[in-house]
VOVODREN-484417 format. One line per 2 residues: number of its first residue (from 1); for each residue x, y, z of N, C-alpha, C. Coordinates in steps of 0.2 Angstrom, whole numbers, plus 2048, in hexadecimal, padded with zeros to 3 digits. Example, Ala and Ser with C-alpha at 12.3 -4.5 7.8 and 13.67 -1.06 7.14 Angstrom:
// VOVODREN-484417
1 = 842,7E4,827,83E,7EA,827,842,7F0,827; 840,7F5,823,844,7FB,824,840,800,827;
// end
This chain:
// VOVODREN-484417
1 = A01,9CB,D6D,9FC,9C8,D69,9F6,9C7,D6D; 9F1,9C6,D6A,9EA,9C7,D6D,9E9,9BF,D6F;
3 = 9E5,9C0,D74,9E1,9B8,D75,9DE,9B4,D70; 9DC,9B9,D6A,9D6,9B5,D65,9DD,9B2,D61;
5 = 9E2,9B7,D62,9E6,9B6,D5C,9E8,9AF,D5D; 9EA,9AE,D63,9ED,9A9,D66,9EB,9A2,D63;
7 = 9E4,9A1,D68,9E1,99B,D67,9E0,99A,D5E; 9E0,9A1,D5C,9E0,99E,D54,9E4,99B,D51;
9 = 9EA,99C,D54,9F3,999,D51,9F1,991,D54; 9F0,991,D5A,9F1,98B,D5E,9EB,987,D5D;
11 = 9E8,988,D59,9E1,981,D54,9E2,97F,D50; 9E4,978,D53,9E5,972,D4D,9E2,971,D49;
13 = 9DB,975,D47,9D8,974,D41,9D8,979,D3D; 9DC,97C,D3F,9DD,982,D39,9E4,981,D36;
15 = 9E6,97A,D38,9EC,975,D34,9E8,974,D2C; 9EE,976,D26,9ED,973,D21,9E9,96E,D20;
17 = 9E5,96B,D1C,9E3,961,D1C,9E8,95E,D1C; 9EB,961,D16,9F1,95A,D15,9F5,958,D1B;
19 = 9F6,95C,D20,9F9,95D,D25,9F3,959,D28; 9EF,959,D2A,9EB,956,D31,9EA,94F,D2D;
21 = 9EA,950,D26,9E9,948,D24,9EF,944,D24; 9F5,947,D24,9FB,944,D26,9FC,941,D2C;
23 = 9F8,943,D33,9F9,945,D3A,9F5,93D,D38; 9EF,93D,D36,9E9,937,D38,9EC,931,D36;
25 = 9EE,932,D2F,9F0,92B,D2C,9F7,92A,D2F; 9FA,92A,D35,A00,927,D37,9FB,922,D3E;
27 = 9F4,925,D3F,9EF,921,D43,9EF,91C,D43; 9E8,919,D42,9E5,914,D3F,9DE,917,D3C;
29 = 9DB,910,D39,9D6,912,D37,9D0,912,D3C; 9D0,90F,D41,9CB,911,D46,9CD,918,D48;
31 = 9D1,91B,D49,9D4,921,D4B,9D1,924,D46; 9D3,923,D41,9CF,928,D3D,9C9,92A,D3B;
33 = 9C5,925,D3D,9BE,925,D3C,9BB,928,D43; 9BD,927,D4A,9BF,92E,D4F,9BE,934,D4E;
35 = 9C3,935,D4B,9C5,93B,D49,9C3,93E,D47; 9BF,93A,D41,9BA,941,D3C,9B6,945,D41;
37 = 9B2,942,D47,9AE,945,D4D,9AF,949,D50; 9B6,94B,D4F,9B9,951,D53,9B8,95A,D4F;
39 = 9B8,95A,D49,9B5,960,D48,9B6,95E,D3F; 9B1,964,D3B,9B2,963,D35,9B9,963,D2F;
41 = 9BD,968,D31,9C5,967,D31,9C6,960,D31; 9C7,95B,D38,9C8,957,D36,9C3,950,D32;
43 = 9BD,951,D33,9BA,94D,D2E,9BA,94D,D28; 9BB,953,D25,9C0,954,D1E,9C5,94F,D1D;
45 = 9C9,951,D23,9D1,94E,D21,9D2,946,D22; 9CE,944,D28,9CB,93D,D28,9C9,939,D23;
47 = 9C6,93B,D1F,9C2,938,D1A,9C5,93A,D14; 9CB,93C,D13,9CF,93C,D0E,9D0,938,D0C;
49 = 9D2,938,D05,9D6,932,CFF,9DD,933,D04; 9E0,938,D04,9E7,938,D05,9E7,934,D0D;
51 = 9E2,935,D11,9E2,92F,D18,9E1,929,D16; 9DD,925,D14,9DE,91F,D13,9E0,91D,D0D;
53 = 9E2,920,D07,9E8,91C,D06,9ED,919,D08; 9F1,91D,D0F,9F5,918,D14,9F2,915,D18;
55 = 9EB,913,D16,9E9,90D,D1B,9E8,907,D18; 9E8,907,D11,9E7,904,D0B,9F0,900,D0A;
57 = 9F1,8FB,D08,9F6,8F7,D09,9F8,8F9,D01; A01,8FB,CFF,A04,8FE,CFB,A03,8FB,CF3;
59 = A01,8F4,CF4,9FE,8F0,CEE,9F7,8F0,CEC; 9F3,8F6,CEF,9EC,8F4,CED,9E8,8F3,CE8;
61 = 9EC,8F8,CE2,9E9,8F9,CDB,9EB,8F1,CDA; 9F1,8EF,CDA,9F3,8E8,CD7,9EE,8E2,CD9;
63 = 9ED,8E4,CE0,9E9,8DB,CE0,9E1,8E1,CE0; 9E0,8E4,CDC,9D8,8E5,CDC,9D9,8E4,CD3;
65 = 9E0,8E5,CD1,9E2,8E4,CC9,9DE,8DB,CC9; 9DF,8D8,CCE,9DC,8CF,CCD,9D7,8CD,CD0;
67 = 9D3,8D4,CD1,9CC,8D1,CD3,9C8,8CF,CCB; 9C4,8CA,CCD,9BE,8C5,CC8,9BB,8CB,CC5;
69 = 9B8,8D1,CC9,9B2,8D6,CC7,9B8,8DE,CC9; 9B4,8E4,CC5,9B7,8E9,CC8,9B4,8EA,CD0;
71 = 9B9,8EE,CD2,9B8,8F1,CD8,9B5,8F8,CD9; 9B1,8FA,CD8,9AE,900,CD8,9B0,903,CE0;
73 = 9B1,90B,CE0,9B1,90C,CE6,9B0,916,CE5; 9AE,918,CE8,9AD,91F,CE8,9B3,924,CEB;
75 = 9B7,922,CF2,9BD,923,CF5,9C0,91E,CF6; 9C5,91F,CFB,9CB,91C,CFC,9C9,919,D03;
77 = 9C4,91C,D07,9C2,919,D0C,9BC,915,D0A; 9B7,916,D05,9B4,911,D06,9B7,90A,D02;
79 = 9BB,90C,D01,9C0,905,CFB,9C1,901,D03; 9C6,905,D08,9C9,902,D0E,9C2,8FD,D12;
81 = 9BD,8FF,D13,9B8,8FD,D16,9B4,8F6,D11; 9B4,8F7,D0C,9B2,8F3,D07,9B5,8ED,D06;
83 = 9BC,8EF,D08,9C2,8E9,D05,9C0,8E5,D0E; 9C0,8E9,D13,9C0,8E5,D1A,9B9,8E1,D1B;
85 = 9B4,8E5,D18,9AC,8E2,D1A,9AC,8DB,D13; 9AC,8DB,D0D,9AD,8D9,D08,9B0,8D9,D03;
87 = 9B6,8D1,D05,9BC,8CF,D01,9BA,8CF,CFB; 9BE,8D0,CF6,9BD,8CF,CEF,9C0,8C9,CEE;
89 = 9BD,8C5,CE7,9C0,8C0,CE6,9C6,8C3,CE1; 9CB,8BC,CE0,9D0,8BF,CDD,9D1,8B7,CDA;
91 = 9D7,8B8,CD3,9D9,8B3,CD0,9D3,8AE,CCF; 9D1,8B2,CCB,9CD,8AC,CC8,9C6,8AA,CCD;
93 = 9C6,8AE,CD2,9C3,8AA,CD8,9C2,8A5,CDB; 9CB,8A5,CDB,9CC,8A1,CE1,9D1,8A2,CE8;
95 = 9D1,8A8,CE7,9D5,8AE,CEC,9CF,8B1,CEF; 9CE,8B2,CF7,9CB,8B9,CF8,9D1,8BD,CFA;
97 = 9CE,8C4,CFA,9D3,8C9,CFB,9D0,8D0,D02; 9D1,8D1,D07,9CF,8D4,D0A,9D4,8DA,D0F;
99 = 9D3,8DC,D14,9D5,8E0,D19,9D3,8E0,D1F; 9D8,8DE,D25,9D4,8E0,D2A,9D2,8E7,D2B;
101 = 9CC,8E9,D2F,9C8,8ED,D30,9CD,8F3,D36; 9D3,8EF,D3B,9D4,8F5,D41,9DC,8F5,D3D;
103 = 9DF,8F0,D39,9E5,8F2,D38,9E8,8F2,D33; 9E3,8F1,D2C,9E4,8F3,D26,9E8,8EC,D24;
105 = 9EA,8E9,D27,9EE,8E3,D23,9EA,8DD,D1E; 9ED,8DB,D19,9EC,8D6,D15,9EA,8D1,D18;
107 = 9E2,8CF,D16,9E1,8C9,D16,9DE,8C6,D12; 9DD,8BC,D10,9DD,8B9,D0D,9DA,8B3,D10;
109 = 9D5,8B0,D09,9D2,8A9,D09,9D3,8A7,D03; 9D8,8A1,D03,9D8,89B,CFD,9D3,898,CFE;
111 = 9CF,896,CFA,9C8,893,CF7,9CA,88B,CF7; 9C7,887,CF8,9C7,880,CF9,9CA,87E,CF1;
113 = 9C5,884,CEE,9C9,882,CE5,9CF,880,CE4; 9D3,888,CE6,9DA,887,CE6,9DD,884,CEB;
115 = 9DC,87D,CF0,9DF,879,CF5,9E1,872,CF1; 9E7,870,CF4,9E9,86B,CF0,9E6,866,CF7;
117 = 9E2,860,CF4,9DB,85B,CF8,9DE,854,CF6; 9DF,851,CF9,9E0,849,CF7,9DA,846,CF6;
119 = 9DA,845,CF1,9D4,841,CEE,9D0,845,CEB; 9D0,84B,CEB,9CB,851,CEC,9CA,852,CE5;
121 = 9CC,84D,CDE,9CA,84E,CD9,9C6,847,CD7; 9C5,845,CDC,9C2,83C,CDB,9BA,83D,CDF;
123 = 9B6,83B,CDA,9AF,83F,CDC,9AB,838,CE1; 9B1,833,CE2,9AD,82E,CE8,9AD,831,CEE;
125 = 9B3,836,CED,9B6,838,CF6,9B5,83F,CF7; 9B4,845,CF2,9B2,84B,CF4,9AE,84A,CEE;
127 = 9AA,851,CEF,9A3,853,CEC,9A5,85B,CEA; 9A2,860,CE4,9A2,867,CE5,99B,869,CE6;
129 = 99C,86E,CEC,995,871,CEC,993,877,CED; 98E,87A,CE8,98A,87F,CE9,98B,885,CEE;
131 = 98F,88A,CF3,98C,88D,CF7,98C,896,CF5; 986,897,CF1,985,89C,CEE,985,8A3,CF2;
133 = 985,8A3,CF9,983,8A7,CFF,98A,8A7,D03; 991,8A4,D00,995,8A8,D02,99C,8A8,D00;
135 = 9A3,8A8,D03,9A7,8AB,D00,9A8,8AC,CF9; 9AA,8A4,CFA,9AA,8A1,CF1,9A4,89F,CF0;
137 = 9A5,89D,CE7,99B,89A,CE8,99B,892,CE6; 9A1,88E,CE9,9A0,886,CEA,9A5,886,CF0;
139 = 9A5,880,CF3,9A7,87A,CF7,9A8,875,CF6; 9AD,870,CFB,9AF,86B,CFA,9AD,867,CFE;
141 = 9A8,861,CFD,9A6,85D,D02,9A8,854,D03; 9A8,853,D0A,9AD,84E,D0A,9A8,848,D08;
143 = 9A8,842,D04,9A6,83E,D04,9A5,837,D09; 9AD,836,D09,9B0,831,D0E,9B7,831,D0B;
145 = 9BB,831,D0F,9C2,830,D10,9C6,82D,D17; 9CB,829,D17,9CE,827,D1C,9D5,82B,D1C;
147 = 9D6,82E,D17,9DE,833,D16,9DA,838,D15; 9DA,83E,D19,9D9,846,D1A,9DE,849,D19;
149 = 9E0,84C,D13,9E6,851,D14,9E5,857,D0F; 9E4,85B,D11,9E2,863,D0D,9E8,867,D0E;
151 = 9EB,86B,D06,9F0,86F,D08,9EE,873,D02; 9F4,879,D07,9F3,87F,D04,9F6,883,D05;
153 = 9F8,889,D01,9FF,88E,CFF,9FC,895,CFE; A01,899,D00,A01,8A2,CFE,A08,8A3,D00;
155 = A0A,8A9,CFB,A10,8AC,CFB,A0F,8B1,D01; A16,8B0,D02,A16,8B7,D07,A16,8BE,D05;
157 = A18,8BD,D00,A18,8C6,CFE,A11,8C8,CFC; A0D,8C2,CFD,A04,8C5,CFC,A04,8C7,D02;
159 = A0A,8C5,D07,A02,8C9,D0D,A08,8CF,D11; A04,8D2,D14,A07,8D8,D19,A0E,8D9,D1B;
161 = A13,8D9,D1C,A18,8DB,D1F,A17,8DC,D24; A1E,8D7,D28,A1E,8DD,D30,A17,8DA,D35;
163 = A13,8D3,D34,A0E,8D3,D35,A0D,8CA,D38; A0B,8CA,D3D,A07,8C2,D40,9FF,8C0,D3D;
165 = A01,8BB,D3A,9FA,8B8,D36,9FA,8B2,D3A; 9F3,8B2,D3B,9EE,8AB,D3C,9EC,8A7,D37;
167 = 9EB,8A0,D36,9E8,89D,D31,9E2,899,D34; 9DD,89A,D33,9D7,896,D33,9D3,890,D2E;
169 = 9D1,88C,D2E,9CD,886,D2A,9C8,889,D29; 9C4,889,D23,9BB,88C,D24,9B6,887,D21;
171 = 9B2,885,D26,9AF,880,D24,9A9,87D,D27; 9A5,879,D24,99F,876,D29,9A0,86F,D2B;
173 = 99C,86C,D2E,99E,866,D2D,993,864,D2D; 991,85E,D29,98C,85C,D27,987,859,D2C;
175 = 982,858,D2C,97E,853,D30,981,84C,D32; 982,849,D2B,987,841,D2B,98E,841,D2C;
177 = 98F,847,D2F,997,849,D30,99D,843,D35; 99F,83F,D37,9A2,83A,D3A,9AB,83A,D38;
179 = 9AF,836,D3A,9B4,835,D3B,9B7,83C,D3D; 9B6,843,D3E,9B9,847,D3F,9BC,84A,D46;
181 = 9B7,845,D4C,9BE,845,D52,9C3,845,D55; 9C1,83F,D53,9C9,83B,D56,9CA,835,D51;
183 = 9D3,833,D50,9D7,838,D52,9D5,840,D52; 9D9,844,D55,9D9,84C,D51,9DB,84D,D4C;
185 = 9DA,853,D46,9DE,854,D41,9E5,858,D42; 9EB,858,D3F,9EF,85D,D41,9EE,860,D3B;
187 = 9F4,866,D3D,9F4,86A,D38,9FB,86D,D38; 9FE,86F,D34,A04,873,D35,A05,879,D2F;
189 = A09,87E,D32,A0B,884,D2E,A12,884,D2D; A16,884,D26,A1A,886,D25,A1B,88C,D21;
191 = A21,891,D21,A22,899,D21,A2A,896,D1B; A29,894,D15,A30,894,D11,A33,88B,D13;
193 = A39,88A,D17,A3B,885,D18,A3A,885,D1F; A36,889,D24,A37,88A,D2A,A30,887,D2D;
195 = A2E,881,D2F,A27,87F,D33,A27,884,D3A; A23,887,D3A,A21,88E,D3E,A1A,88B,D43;
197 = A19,886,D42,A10,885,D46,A0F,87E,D44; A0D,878,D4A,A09,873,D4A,A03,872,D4E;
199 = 9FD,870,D4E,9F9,870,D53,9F5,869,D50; 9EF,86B,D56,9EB,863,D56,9E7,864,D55;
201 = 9E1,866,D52,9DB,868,D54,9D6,864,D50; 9CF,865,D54,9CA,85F,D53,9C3,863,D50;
203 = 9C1,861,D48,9BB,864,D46,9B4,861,D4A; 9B5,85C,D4D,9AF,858,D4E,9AF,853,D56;
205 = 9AF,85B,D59,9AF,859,D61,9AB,857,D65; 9A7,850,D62,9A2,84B,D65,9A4,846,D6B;
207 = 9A2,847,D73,9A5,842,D77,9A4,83B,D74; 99D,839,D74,99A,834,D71,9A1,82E,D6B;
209 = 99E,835,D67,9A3,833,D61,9AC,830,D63; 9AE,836,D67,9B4,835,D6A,9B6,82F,D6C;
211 = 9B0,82E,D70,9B3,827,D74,9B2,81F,D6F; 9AD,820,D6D,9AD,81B,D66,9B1,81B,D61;
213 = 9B5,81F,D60,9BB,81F,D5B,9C2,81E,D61; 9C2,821,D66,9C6,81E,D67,9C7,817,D6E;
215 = 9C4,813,D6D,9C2,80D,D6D,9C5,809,D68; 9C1,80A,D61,9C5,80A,D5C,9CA,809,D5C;
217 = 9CF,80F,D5D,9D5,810,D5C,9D8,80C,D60; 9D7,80B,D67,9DB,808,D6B,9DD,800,D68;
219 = 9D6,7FB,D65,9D6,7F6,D64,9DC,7F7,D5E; 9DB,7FB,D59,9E0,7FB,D52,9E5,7FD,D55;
221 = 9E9,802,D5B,9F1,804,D5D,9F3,7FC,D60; 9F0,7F5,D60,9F4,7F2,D63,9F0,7EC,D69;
223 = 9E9,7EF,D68,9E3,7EA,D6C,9E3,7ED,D72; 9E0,7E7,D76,9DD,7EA,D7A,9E0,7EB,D80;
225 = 9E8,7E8,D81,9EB,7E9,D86,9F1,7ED,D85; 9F0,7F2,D81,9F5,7F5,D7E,9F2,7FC,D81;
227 = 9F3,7FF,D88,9F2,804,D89,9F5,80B,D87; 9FA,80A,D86,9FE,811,D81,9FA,816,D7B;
229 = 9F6,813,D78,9F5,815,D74,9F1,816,D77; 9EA,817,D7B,9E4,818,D7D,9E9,81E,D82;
231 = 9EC,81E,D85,9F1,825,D88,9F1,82A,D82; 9F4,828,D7C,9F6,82D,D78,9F1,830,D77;
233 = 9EB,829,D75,9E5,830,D70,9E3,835,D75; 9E2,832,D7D,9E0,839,D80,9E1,83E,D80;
235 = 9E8,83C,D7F,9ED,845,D81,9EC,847,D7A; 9EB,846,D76,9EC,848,D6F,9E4,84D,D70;
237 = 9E0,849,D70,9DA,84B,D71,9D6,84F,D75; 9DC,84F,D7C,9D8,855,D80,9DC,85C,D7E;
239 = 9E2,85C,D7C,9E5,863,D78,9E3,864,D72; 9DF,861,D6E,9DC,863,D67,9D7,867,D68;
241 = 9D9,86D,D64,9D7,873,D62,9CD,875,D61; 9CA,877,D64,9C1,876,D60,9BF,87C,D5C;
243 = 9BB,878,D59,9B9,87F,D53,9B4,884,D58; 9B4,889,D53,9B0,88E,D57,9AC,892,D4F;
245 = 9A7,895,D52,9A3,899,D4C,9A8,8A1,D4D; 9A7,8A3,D48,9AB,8AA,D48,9A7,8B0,D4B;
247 = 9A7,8B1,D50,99F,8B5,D50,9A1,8BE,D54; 9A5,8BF,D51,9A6,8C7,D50,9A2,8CA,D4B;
249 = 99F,8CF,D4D,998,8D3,D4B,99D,8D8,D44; 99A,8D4,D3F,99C,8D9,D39,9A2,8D5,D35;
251 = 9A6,8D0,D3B,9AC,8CB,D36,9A7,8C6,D30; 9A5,8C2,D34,9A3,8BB,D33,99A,8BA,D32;
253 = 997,8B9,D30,992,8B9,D31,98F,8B3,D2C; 991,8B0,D2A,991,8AA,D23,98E,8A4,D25;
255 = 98F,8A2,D2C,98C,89C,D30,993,897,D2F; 999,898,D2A,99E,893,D2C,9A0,893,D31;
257 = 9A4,88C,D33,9A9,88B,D37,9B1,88E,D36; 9B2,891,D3D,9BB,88E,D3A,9BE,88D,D41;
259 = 9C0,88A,D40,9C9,886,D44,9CE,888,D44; 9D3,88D,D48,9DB,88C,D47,9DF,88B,D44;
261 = 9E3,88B,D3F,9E8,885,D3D,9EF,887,D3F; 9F1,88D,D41,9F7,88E,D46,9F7,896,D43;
263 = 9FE,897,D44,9FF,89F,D41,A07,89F,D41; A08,8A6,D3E,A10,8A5,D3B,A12,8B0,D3B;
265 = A18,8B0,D3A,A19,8B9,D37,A1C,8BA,D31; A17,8BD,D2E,A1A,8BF,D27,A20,8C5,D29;
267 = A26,8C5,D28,A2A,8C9,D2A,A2A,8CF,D23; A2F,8CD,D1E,A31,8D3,D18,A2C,8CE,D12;
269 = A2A,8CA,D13,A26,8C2,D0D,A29,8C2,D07; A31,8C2,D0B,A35,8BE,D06,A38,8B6,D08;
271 = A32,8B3,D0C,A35,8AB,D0E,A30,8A7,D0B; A2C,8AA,D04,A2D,8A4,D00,A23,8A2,D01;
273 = A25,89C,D00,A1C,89B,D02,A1A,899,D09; A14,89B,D0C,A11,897,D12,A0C,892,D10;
275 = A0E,88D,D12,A0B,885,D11,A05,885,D18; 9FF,881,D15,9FA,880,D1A,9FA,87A,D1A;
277 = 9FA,874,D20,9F6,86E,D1E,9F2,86D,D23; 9EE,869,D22,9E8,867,D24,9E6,860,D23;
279 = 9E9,85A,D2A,9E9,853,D26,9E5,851,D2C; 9E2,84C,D2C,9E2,845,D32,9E4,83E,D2B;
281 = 9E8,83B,D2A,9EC,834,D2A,9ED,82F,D2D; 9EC,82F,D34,9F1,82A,D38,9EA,825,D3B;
283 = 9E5,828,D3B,9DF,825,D3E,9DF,81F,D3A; 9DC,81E,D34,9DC,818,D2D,9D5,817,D2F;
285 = 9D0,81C,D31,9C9,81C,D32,9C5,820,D2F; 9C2,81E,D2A,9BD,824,D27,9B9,828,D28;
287 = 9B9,82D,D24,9B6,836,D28,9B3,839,D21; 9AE,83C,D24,9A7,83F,D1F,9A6,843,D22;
289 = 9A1,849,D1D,99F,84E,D1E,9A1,855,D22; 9A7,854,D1E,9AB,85A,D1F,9A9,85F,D17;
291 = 9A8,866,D19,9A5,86A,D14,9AB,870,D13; 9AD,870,D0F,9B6,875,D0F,9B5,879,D0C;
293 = 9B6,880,D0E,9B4,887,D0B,9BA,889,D07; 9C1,88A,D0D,9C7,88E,D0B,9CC,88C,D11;
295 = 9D0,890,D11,9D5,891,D17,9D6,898,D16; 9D5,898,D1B,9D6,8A2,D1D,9DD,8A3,D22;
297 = 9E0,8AB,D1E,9E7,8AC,D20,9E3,8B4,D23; 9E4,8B6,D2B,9E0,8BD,D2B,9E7,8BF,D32;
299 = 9E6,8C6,D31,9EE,8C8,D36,9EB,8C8,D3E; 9ED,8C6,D40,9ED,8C3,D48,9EC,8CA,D4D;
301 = 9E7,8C7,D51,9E5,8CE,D55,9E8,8CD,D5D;
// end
């Protein structure tokens, strides 16, 4: 056999498409956007419907079946980039619906709408507001409260398989914002019957403020010679969690906060609902100016 002949046999781009678009879509989707750069054969096959359709999660048509508006899309890649860059809302708009961008997995934001708020329907203590420029297009702002308890739910078969999710708080907090240091708020994740995650963490990490409340506190755990509790609030306090801005180029760009609330693995998402809470209780000292976007479930990197 001749040399030309050779190397002709032995070029992978004289592979069928469906063949090299089988080979990509066992990748990822970074990988595969690589790849197109390797030669025109594979840019073809790269940028096939038949590749990112397995990038695309097996339920897609169904939760685009509940988005608010249709989803226009021209391929199956740009649906997969669309859905990563710009959730759709879903149910009524009170679901967002998205993807991460390197692993294709399901991700989600419950809307402060759909959160079950203590007091959250009594307009001395929260407020709805206006935010036209971003997820949803309202918020829930805190009025004043002395019991802070936000919860919140999704089923597991909404989300991914076979996958580790984070949950995050998304939120602002006000100019008059107060009571939100100390105590810390906790938070906990339940997975069915099973509490998977507890944490401490603090929207409102003001030294100042810290120490003024928890003076306070000392006086109310018992006075002023009651050093026990002036021990607890500090340990509590120097392991509570701080917020941070989201600031990955192309995630987050909105100007919210978010916060931690722990994490959990969706295994087969046959164990039922995962519960979110989100309390401070124990303080019995009033807190304002907390502004409530959502709770976001997105797959852990």
């Amino acid at each position: 056999m001749e040399s030309g002949g050779a190397t002709a046999v032995g070029d992978i781009n004289q592979l069928p498409e469906d063949c090299l678009s089988h080979v990509i879509s066992l990748t990822s989707s970074r990988d595969a956007c690589a790849s197109s750069a390797v030669s025109t054969a594979f840019r073809s096959a790269a940028d096939s419907d038949d590749t990112w359709q397995r990038f695309l999660p097996p339920d897609y048509l169904y939760m685009l079946s509940r988005a608010v508006a249709p989803v226009e899309y021209a391929s199956k890649k740009e649906l997969f980039f669309r859905l990563c860059d710009h959730p759709v809302l879903i149910d009524g708009g009170k679901l967002s619906f998205g993807l991460d961008r390197w692993s294709g997995k399901k991700s989600f934001m419950v809307s402060a709408r759909a959160l079950w708020i203590v007091w959250g329907s009594d307009e001395r203590y929260w407020s709805w507001i206006p935010v036209p420029d971003s997820r949803f297009s309202e918020a829930i702002g805190l009025i004043d409260v002395c019991w802070l308890e936000i919860r919140g739910k999704i089923s597991t078969k909404m989300l991914s398989p076979q996958t580790a999710y984070t949950v995050y708080l998304i939120f602002k907090l006000a100019d008059t914002a107060r009571g939100l240091g100390t105590p810390p708020q906790e938070t906990a994740i339940t997975v069915g019957e099973e509490a998977v995650s507890r944490k401490s963490v603090c929207l409102q990490p003001d030294d100042r403020g810290r120490r003024r409340l928890l003076r306070g506190q000392f006086r109310m755990w018992g006075g002023w010679g009651v050093g026990a509790g002036m021990g607890m609030a500090n340990e509590v306090d120097k392991d509570a969690a701080l917020p941070q801005k989201w600031e990955s180029e192309g995630e987050r760009d909105d100007g919210w906060m978010e916060i931690e609330m722990g994490g959990f693995y969706n295994s087969n998402g046959e164990d039922g609902d995962v519960e979110m809470s989100f309390m401070e209780v124990k303080g019995g000292h009033w807190k304002r100016g907390l502004i409530l976007h959502g709770i976001e479930i997105r797959p852990k990197h």
